[in-house]
Residue frames as qw, qx, qy, qz and C-alpha x, y, z in Angstrom:
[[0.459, -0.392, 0.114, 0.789, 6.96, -25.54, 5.39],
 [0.099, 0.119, 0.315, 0.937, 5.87, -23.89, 2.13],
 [0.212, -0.799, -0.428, -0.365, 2.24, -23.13, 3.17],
 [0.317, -0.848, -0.242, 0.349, 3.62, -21.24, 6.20],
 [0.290, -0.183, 0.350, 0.872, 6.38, -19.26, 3.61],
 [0.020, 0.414, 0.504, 0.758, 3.31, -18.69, 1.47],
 [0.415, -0.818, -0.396, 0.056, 1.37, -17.26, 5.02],
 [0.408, -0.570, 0.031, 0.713, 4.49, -15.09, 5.96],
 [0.290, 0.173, 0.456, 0.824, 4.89, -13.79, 2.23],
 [0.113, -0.727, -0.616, -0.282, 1.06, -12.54, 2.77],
 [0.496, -0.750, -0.308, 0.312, 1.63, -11.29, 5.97],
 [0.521, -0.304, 0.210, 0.769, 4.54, -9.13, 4.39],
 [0.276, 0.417, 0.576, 0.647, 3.01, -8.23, 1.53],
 [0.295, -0.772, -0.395, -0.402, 0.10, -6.64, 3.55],
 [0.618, -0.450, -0.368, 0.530, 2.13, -5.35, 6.83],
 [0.299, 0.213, 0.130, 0.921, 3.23, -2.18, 4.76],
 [0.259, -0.560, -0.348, -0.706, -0.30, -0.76, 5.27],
 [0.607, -0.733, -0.305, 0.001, -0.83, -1.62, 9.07],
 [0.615, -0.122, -0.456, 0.632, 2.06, -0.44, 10.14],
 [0.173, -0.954, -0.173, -0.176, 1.53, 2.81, 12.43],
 [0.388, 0.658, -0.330, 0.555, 4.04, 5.36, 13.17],
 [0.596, -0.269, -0.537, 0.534, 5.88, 4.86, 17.10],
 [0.125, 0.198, -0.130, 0.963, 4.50, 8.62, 18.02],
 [0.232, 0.396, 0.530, -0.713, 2.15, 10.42, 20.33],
 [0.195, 0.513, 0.571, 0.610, -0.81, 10.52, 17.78],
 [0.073, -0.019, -0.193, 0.978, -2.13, 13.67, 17.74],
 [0.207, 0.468, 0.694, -0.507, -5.15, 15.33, 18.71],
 [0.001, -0.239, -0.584, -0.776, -7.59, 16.70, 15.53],
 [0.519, 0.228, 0.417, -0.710, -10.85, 18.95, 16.20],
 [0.522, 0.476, 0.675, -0.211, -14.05, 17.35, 14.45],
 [0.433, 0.832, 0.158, -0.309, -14.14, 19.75, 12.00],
 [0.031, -0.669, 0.714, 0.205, -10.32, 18.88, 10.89],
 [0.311, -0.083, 0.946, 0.047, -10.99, 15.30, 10.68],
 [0.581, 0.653, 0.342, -0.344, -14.67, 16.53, 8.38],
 [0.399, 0.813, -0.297, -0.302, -11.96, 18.33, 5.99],
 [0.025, -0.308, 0.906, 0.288, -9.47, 15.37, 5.49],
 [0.577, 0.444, 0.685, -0.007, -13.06, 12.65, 4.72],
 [0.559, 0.638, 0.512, -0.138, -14.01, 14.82, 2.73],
 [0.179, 0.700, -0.568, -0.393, -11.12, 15.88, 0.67],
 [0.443, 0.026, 0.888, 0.124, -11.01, 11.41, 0.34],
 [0.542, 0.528, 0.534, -0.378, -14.41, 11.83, -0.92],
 [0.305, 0.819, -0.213, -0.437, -13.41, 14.63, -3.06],
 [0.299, -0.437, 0.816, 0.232, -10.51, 11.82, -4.43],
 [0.849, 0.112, -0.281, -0.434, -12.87, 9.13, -4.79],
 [0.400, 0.314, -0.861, -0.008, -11.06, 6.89, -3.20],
 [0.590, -0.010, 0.618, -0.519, -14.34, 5.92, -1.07],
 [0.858, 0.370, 0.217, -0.283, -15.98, 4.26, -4.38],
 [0.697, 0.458, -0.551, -0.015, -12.19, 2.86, -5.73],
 [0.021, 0.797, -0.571, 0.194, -11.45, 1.72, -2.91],
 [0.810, 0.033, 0.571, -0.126, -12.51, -2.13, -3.29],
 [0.736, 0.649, -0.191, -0.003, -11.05, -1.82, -6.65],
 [0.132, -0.836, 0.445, -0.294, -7.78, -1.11, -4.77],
 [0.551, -0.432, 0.651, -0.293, -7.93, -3.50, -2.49],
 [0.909, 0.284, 0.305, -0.023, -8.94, -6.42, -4.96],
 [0.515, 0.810, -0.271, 0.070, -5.73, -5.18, -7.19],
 [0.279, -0.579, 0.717, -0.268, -3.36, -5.49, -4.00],
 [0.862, 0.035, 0.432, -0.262, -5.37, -8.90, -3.59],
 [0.912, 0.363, 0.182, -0.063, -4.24, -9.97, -7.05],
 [0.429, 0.767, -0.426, 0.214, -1.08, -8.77, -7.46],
 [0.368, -0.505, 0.738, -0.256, 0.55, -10.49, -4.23],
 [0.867, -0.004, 0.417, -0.274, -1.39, -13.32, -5.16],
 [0.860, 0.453, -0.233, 0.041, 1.24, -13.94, -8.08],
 [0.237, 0.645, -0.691, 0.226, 3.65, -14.58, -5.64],
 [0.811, -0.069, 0.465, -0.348, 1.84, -17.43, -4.71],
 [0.229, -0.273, 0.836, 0.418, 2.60, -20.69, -6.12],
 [0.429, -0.024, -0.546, -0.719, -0.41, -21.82, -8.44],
 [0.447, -0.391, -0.795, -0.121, -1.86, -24.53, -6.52],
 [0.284, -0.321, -0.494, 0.757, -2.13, -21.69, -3.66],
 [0.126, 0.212, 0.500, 0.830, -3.45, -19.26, -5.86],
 [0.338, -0.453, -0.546, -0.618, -6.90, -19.37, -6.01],
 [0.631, -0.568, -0.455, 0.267, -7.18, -20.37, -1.98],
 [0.411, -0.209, -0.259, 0.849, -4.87, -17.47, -1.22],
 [0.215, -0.273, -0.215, -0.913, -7.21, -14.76, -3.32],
 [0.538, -0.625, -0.488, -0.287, -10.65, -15.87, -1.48],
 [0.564, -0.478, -0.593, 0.318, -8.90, -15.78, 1.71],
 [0.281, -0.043, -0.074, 0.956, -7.35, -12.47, 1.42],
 [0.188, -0.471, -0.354, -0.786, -10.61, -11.29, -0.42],
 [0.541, -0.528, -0.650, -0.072, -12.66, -12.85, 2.70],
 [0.743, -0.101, -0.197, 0.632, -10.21, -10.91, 5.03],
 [0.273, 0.078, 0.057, 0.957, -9.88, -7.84, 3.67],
 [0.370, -0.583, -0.479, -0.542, -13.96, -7.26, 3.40],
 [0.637, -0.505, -0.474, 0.339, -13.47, -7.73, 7.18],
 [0.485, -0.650, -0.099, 0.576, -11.12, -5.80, 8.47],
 [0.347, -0.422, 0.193, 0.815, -9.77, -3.37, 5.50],
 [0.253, 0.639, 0.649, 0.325, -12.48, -1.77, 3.68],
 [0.076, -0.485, 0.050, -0.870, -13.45, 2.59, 3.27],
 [0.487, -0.696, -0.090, -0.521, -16.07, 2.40, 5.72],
 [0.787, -0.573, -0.115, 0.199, -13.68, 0.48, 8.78],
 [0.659, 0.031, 0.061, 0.749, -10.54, 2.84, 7.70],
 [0.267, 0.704, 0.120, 0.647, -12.00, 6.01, 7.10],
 [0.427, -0.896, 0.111, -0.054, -11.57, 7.66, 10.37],
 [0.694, -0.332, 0.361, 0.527, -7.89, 6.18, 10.37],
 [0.553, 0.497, 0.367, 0.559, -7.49, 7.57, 6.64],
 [0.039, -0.961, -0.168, -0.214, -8.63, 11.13, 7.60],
 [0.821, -0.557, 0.019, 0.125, -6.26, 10.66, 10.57],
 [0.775, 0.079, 0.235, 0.582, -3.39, 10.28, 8.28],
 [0.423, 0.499, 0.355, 0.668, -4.04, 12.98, 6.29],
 [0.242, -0.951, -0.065, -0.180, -5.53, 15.51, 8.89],
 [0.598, -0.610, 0.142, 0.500, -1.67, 14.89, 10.61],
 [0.707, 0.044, 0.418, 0.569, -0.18, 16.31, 6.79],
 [0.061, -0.495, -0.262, -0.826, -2.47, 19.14, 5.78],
 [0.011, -0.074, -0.469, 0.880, -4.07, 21.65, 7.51],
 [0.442, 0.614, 0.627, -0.183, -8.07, 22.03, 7.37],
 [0.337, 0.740, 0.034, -0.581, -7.37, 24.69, 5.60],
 [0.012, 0.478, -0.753, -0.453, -5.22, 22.99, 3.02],
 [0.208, 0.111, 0.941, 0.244, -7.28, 19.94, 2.87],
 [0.302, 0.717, 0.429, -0.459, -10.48, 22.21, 2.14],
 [0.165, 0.733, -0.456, -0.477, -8.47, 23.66, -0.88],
 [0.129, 0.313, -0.879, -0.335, -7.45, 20.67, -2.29],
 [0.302, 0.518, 0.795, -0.088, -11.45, 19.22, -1.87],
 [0.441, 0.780, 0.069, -0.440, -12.18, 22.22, -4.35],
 [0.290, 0.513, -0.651, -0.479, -9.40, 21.18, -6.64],
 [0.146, -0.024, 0.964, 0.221, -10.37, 17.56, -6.73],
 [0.384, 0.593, 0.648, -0.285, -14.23, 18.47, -7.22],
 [0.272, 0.689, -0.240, -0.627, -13.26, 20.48, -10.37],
 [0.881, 0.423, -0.160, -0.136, -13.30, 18.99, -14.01],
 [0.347, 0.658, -0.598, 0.298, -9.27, 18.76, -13.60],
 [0.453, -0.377, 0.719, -0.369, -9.05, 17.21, -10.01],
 [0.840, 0.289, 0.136, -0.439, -11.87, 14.74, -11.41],
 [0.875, 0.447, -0.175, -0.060, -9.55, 13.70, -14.18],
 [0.254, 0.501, -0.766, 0.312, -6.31, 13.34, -11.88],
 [0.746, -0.210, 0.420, -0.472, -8.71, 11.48, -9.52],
 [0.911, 0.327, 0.123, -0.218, -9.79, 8.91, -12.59],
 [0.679, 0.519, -0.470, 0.221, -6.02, 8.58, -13.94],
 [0.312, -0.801, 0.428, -0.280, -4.43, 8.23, -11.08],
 [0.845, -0.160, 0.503, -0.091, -4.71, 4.42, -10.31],
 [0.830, 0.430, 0.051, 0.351, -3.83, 3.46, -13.99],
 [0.183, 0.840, -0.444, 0.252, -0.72, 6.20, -13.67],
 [0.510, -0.637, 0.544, -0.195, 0.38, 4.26, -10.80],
 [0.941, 0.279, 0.168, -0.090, -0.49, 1.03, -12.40],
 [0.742, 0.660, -0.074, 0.093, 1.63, 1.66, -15.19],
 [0.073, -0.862, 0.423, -0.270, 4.54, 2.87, -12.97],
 [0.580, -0.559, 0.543, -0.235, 4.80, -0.22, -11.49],
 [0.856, 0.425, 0.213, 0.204, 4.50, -2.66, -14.80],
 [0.612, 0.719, -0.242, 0.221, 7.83, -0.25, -15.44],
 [0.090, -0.690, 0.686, -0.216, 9.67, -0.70, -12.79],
 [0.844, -0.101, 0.512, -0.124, 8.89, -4.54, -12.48],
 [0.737, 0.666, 0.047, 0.102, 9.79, -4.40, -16.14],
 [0.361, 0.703, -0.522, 0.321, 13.16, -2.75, -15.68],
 [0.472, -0.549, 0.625, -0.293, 13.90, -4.76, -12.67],
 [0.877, 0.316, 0.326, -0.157, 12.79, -7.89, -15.42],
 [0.708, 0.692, -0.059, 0.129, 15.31, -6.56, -18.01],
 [0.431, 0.607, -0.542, 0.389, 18.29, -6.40, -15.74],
 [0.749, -0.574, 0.125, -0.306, 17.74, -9.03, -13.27],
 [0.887, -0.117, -0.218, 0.390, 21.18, -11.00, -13.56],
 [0.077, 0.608, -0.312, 0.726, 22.91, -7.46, -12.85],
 [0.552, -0.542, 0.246, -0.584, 20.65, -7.19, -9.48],
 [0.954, -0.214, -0.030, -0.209, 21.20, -10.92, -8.75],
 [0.604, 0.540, -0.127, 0.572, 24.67, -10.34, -9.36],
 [0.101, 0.514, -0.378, 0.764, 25.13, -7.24, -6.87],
 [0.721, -0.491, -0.031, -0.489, 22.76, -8.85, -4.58],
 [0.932, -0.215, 0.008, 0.290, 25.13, -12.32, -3.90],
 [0.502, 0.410, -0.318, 0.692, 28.31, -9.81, -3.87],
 [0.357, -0.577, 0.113, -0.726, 26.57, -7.59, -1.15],
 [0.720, -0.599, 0.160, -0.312, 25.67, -10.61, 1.07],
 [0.828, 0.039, -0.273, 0.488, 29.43, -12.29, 0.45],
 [0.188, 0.582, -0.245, 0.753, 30.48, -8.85, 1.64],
 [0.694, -0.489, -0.139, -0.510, 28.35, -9.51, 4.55],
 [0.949, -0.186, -0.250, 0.046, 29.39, -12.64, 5.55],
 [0.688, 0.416, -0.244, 0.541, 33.02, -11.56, 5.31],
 [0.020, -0.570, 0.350, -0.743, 32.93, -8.43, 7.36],
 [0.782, -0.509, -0.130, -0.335, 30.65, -10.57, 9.95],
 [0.017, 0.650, -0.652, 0.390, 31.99, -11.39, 13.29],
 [0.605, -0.241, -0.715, -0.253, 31.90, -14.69, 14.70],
 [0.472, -0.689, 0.273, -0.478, 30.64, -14.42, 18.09],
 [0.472, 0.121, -0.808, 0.331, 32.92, -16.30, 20.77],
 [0.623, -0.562, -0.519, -0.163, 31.40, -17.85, 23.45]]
């Protein structure tokens, strides 16, 4: 029972990123799908993007129990080299981004990230995020009997309003 809770917890953890939107995908010329790579490029998130993934990797992995730990991180790591690396995503990555900007937009914004400035919102980015999340894990740390609190009122409220179903 708790190795398949600590297989579903994975499977959650990582589901956020496959999921794909329930629409006609659209159609992109060649040259549209050139300008969203290579705005990535322009990012860098081709050469962070095994850093990324190895961060995700370790951070779920502390919701593992300890003796799981070390077995969950190889497998994910083994996994992820597989199936969720830059070079087997980038045509899905462009994808994303060629449906959000236009070529012309994502040309523009590969000249701001190849400047000295883009460069250095490129290189801070990850730690910016980083840090965002060590504060909100942090304030979600410093008032967790509140949230545990409105959480077991919310699902007594549940129960209550629930109908029982009659046969």
């Amino acid at each position: 029972m708790k190795l398949n809770r600590i297989i579903l917890i994975a499977l959650f953890l990582f589901s956020v990123a496959g999921l794909k939107a329930q629409t006609t995908a659209p159609t992109f010329t060649p040259s549209h799908l050139k300008a969203a790579e290579q705005y990535l490029v322009a990012t860098g998130i081709n050469a962070q993007f095994g850093d990324i993934t190895l961060n995700m990797i370790n951070s779920s992995s502390a919701q593992m129990p300890e003796e799981h730990r070390a077995s969950y991180v190889k497998v994910m790591q083994a996994f992820m080299a597989k199936y969720y690396t830059w070079d087997v995503l980038k045509d899905n990555f462009a994808k994303i981004y060629a449906a959000e900007f236009t070529e012309d937009e994502l040309k523009q914004l590969t000249v701001f990230y190849n400047s000295p400035i883009g460069k250095k919102v490129s290189l801070k980015t990850p730690l910016l995020m980083q840090k965002g999340m060590a504060m909100g894990q942090q304030v979600v740390t410093d008032h967790r009997p509140e949230l545990e609190q409105m959480m077991k009122d919310a699902f007594q409220a549940d129960t209550a309003t629930a109908t029982p179903k009659s046969n």
